[in-house]
C-alpha positions as CSV (number, residue, x, y, z in Angstrom):
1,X,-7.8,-14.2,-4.8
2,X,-10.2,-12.8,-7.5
3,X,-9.6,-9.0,-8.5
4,X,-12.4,-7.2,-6.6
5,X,-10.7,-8.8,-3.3
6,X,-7.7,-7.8,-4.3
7,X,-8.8,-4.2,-4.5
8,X,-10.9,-4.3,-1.3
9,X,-7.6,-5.6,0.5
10,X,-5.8,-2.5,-1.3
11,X,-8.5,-0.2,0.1
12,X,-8.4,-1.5,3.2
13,X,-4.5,-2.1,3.3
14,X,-4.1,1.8,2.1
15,X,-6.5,3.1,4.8
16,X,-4.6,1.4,7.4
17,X,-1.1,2.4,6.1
18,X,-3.0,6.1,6.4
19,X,-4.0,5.6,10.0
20,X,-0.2,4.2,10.8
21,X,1.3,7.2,9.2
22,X,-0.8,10.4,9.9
23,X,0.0,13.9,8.3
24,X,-0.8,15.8,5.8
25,X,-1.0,14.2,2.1
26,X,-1.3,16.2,-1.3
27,X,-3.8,14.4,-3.1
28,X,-6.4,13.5,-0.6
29,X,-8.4,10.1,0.0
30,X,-8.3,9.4,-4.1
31,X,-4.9,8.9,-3.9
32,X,-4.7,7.3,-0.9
33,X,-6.3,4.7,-2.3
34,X,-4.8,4.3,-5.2
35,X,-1.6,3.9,-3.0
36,X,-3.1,0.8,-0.9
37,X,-3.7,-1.2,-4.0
38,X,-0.6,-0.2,-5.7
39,X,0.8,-1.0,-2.3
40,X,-1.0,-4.2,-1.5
41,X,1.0,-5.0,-5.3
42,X,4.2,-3.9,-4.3
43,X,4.2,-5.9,-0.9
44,X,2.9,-8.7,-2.7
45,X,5.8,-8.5,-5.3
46,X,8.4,-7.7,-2.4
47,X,7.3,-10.4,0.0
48,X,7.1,-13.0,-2.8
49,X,10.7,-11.7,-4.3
50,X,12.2,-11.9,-0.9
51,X,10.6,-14.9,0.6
52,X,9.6,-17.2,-2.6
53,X,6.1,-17.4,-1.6
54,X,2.9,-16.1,-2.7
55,X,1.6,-14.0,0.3
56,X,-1.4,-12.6,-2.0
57,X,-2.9,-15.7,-2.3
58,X,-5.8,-16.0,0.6
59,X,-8.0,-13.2,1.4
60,X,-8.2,-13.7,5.0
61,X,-4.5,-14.9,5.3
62,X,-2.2,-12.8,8.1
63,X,0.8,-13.0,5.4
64,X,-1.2,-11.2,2.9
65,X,-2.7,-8.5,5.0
66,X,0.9,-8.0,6.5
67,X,2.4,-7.8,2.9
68,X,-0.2,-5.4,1.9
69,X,0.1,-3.1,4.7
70,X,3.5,-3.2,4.6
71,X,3.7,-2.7,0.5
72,X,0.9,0.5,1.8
73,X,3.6,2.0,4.7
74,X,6.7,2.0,1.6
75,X,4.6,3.1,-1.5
76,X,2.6,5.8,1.2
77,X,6.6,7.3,2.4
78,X,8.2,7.0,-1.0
79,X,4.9,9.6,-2.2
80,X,5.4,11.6,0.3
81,X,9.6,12.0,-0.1
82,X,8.6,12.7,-4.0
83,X,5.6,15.0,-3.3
84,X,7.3,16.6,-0.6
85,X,10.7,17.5,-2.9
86,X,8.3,19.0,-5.6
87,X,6.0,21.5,-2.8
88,X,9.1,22.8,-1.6
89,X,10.7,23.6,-5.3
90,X,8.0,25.9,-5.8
């Protein structure tokens, strides 16, 4: 899969993690976006780790939207455990 997919798949993958998780998140759309291609990364890295495969391989592949979504869902609740701590310190 060729970069430019890879970041629509993060887009995508990051807007869905947002619609699965809804609330209030410092940082706005931006950053939500930069979360669903880190994400999509992460679930990539995770799933292939884990399962010995390369789940980011096909753009329209199940494994590799589920891998993204899911890399979205962790990198989305670890931000908001971290951004959450630092609000509340203030």
């Amino acid at each position: 899969m060729g970069i430019i997919g890879f970041i629509i798949l993060g887009l995508i993958a990051g807007a869905i993690a947002k619609a699965l998780l809804p609330g209030d998140d410092p940082g706005g759309i931006i950053v939500t976006m930069i979360i669903g291609v880190v994400g999509a990364l992460l679930g990539g890295f995770l799933a292939s780790a884990i399962f010995g495969g390369d789940p980011l391989d096909e753009f329209f592949d199940i494994s590799t939207w589920l891998t993204a979504i899911v890399g979205s869902i962790i990198l989305l609740l670890i931000y908001r455990m971290v951004a959450g701590r630092r609000t509340t310190a203030r």
